[in-house]
N, C-alpha and C positions, 0 to 999 in steps of 0.2 A: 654242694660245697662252695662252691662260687658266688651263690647266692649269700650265704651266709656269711665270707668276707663282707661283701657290702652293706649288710644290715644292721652292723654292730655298731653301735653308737660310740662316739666318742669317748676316750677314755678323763672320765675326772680329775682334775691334779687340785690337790690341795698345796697353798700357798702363804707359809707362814710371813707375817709383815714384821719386823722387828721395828724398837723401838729408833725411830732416825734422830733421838735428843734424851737427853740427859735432861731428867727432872720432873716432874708431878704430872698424872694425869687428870686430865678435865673431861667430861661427859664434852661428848661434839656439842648436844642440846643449851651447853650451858658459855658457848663463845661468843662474845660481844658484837656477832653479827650476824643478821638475820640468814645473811646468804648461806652462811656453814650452819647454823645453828637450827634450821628449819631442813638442812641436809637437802637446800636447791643445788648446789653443786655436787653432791655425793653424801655416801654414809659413810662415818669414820670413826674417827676419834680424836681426843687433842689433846696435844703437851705443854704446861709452861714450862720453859725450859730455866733451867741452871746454870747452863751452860753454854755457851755462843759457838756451838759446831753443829750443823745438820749432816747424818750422815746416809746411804742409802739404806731401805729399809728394808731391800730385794735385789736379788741377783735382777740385771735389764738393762736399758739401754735408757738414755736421756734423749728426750723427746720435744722438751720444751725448755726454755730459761727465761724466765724475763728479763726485760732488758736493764729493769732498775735490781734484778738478783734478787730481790725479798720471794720467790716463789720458783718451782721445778716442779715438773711435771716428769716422770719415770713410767715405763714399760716395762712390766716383769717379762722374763722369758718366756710367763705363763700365757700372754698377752693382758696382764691386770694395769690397768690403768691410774696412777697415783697422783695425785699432788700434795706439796707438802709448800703450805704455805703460810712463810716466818711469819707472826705478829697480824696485828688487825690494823688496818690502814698504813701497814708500812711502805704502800707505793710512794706515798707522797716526800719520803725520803730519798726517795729519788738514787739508789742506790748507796746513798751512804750509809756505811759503817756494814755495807755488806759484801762481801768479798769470795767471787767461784772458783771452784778447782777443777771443774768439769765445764764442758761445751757440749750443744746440742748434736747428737751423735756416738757421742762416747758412752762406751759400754761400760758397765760398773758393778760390782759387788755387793751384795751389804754388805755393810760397816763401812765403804768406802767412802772416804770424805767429799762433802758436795758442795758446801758453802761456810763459811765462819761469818759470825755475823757479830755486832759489838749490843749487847742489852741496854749497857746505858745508854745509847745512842738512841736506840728503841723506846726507852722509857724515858728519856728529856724532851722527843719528840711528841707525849703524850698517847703513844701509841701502847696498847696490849702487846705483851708481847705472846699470848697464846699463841700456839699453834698446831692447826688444823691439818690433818693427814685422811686426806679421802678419796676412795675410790670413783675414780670419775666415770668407767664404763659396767655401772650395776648392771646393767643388762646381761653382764658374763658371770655373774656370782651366782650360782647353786644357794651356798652357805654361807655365812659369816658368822663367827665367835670373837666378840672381841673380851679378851684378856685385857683384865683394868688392876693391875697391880701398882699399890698407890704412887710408890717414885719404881723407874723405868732409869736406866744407860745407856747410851746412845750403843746403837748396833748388838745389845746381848740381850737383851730380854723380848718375846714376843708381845706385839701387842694387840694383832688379830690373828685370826685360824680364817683364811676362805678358801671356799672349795669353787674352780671353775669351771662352767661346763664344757 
């Protein structure tokens, strides 16, 4: 009996990612950057958005913030590893027009609000404003589905299925 406590593998938890933005989805393959696009930071997927609020896309904890806010890094409760990062070279904006409602530490929901950010500001800068949402630690994914339903709302619709082991 004893023995078999300890021989039981870990139990799988599946971890649905909802959508953290309002507005069309983009194949990860097809972001105007080699880094997400070639999935050297993670597999994922990507939003343009519609609408200037990212919200969480899982119950966790925030882990990371940049300092210029165009980017957050989140920890599901599952331990799934997230980033969600506004637009394609929006560092160089230096945080403007982007604005956090969270700090590193803080625990959060989906659907809870993480950052608002301004598009035209995004787009006068000549920046993409895609955005990429990917798992940073594949190492812990079993499975992944990702659900591409063509426009997405921020915090209601899922937009992957993973299972972690």
């Amino acid at each position: 009996m004893l023995r078999s406590l300890f021989s039981r593998k870990k139990k799988q938890q599946e971890v649905t990612i909802l959508a953290p933005l309002t507005g069309v989805m983009v194949p990860l393959s097809e972001v105007p950057d080699p880094v997400f696009a070639q999935q050297v930071v993670g597999d994922g997927v990507a939003i343009d958005p519609t609408e200037g609020v990212l919200v969480s896309p899982v119950d966790g904890k925030v882990t990371h913030l940049f300092p210029t806010h165009h980017a957050i890094a989140l920890t599901s409760d599952n331990g799934l590893e997230i980033l969600l990062h506004i637009g394609i070279d929006t560092v160089k904006l230096n945080g403007e027009g982007f604005t956090p409602f969270v700090s590193v530490g803080d625990q959060v929901k989906a659907g809870d609000k993480l950052i608002e950010f301004q598009l035209d500001t995004i787009r006068q800068a000549g920046c993409a404003t895609v955005t990429p949402v990917v798992i940073t630690n594949g190492d812990v994914v079993a499975e992944k589905q990702v659900i591409a339903p063509p426009n997405v709302h921020a915090g209601q619709e899922p937009v992957m299925n993973v299972v972690v082991k």
